[in-house]
C-alpha positions, 0 to 999 in steps of 0.5 A: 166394808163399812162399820155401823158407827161409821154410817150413823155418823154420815147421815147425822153429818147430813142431819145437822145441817137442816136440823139447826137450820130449822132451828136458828133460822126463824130467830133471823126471820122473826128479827126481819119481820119485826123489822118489816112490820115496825119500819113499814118495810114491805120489801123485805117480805120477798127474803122472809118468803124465800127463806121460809120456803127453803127451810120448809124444803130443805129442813123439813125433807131433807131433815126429816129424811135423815132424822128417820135414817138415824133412829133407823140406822141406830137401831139396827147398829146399836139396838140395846143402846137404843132401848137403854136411852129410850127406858131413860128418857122416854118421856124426853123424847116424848115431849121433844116430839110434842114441839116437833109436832108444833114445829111442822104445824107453825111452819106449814101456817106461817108461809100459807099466811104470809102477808094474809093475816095481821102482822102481829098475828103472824110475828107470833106464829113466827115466834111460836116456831122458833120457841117450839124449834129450841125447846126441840133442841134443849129436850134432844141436848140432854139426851145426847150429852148423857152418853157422853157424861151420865151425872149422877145417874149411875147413883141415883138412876133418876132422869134430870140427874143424868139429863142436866150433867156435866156436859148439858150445857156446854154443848147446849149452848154450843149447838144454840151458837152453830144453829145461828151460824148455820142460818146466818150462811143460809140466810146469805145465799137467799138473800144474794138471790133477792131483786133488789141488790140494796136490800139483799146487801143489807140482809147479807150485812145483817145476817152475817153478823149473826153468822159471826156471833155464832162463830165465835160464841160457838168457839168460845163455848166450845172451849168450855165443853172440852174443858167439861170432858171426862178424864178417860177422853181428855186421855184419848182427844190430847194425850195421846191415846187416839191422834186422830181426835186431835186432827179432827178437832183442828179440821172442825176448828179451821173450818169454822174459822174459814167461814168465820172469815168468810161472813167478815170479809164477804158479808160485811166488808164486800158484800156484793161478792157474796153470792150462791157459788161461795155460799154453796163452798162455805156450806161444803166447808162447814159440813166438812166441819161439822162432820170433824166435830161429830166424830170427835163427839163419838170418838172420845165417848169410846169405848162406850156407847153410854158413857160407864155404863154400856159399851160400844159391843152393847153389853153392860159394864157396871152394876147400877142399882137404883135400876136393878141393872147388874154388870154383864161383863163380869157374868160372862167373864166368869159364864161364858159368852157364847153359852148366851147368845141365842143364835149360837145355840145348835152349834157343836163346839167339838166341830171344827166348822162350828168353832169357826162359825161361833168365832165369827159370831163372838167378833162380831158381837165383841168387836164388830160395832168399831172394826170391820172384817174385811181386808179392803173395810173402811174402819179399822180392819181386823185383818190389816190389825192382825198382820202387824200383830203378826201371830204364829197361832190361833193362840197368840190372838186369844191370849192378846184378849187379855189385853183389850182392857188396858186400852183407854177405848177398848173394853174389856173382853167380855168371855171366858177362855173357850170364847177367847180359844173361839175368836182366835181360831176365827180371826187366824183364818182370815186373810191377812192384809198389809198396809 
């Protein structure tokens, strides 16, 4: 019914929401406080308890429940894409851990001692948080934008040659803009809830013009990372090779745009509307918005799960020698593909049923990570495919193989002819499904 990619995508929708929460919000809250502290302000204390207290709820539950969701869905989806980022950059993620660690510890101490110990000392820890959040992110950036641009890491195999590349700071600096912007529209609902409507109204004031610096340095930089794109996915995004890139990418553009208009007209020209009704509405549309820009993300990556380097199917499409890593396509173009998978050992591929099964088993492993199998699946379903291409035999779906790789997001199929033979007889049996 559903693809892996389509899961992994869902919960990292629901994921970015509380994790660049987590991480701009505190930039807002030390920037009150200070004000707090330097003004002699003690009625703003009651927006820096209420804030942090949604962030320590929603961030740290919400976001952490669906931080595990992502490495546990990933790794049952893509577990070879998994291994090969963690033997790259686990000592990124290593110390990426370090400052969440001080994150939930500086957390925990900041909204205990809220107006307990000196001020000074608790700015400090505030900032402590806010440093330790963003250094989170720069870590988790690098590892991110090696799928989709991998520097010269294919050469020389070396870590920062493949961390800081050609995407890194675009999409740093990207993600720093929606972080504020994110907290920017928390920051408004909590403070539309305060007791004293002047003060609450000043935060609104405040938090808005974070909320549209973020908006429009998140746009302008969002330009600059489209820009930095591999050619193969400015082929896919805008010319043509996958339309429904371009739709997502002007469903993430209007969304930020409609909250973009939403912190000028109800944050700063009419705050007093600004209330947790339309806030909740923005937070709707800026999820919707974010979710467009995370499958655009994925999609333009395809067809690899590492950009030239490892497939969506998670076989490895190119020698790279610094790291002894030889092309696993090539292999099994010349071997065979399903002399090499385990499972599909004790089938008898002179047995019709066990031709059927070990079919099976190669769409799985060859298209299954992108398409499902079934006539009503969500993404891309091989039966509602098969019945435009409208085969009279098993053999014009086995000679159609030959043509994945002339696909700008397809790979190239990875067997010999018995394992094209194999699919084709599996993929003739299933139910053809019309649109």
């Amino acid at each position: 019914m559903i693809t892996s990619g389509l899961i992994i995508a869902i919960i990292a929708s629901f994921h970015i929401l509380p994790s660049h929460l987590a991480t701009g919000a505190f930039w807002f809250n030390v920037y009150i406080e200070r004000e707090a502290v330097r003004k002699n302000r003690p009625e703003l204390f009651e927006f820096l308890k209420k804030f942090t207290l949604l962030i320590l709820i929603f961030s740290f539950v919400i976001g952490s429940i669906t931080g595990v969701g992502i490495w546990y869905s990933a790794t049952v989806a893509s577990p070879r894409g998994i291994s090969g980022l963690i033997h790259n950059y686990v000592w990124g993620w290593a110390t990426e851990w370090v400052f969440f660690i001080l994150e939930i510890a500086t957390i925990y101490v900041y909204y205990y001692t809220l107006g307990r110990i000196d001020k000074e000392s608790h700015l400090k820890i505030g900032l402590t948080y806010a440093l330790a959040a963003w250094i989170s992110m720069i870590i988790i950036t690098g590892i991110l934008a090696f799928m989709l641009t991998t520097g010269k890491w294919s050469e020389t195999g070396g870590f920062f040659d493949g961390f800081f590349n050609e995407t890194y700071w675009p999409q740093l600096f990207v993600r720093t803009s929606m972080m504020f912007g994110i907290a920017g529209l928390y920051a408004v609902i909590v403070a539309s809830r305060m007791k004293n409507d002047e003060v609450g109204k000043e935060i609104i004031k405040k938090a808005s013009i974070w909320g549209i610096a973020g908006m429009v340095f998140g746009a302008i930089f969002s330009l600059w990372y489209l820009q930095k794109l591999p050619e193969n996915a400015k082929e896919m995004a805008f010319y043509g090779g996958l339309p429904y890139l371009k739709t997502l990418l002007y469903v993430a553009g209007t969304s930020y745009v409609v909250v973009l208009l939403y912190f000028v007209f109800f944050g700063l020209i009419r705050p007093r509307y600004a209330g947790v009704v339309s806030g909740i509405i923005m937070l709707i549309v800026l999820f919707v918005g974010i979710g467009a820009g995370e499958g655009f993300r994925e999609g333009v990556r395809r067809p690899f799960v590492i950009s030239q380097y490892m497939y969506g199917n998670q076989l490895i499409g190119r020698d790279i020698p610094a790291k002894g890593i030889k092309n696993e396509v090539e292999r099994y173009q010349e071997e065979g593909f399903i002399k090499n998978i385990y499972w599909a050992g004790g089938l008898n591929l002179e047995e019709p049923k066990d031709r059927i099964k070990a079919g099976r088993i190669l769409t799985l492993y060859v298209c299954g990570n992108c398409h499902s199998l079934e006539v009503n699946g969500i993404i891309r379903p091989l039966p509602v495919l098969l019945s435009r291409l409208d085969p009279e035999s098993p053999d014009d779906i086995a000679d159609f193989m030959d043509a994945l790789g002339d696909y700008p997001y397809m790979p190239p199929f990875p067997g010999n002819d018995e394992d094209k033979a194999l699919i084709g007889e599996f993929l003739f049996t299933l139910p053809k499904g019309g649109m």
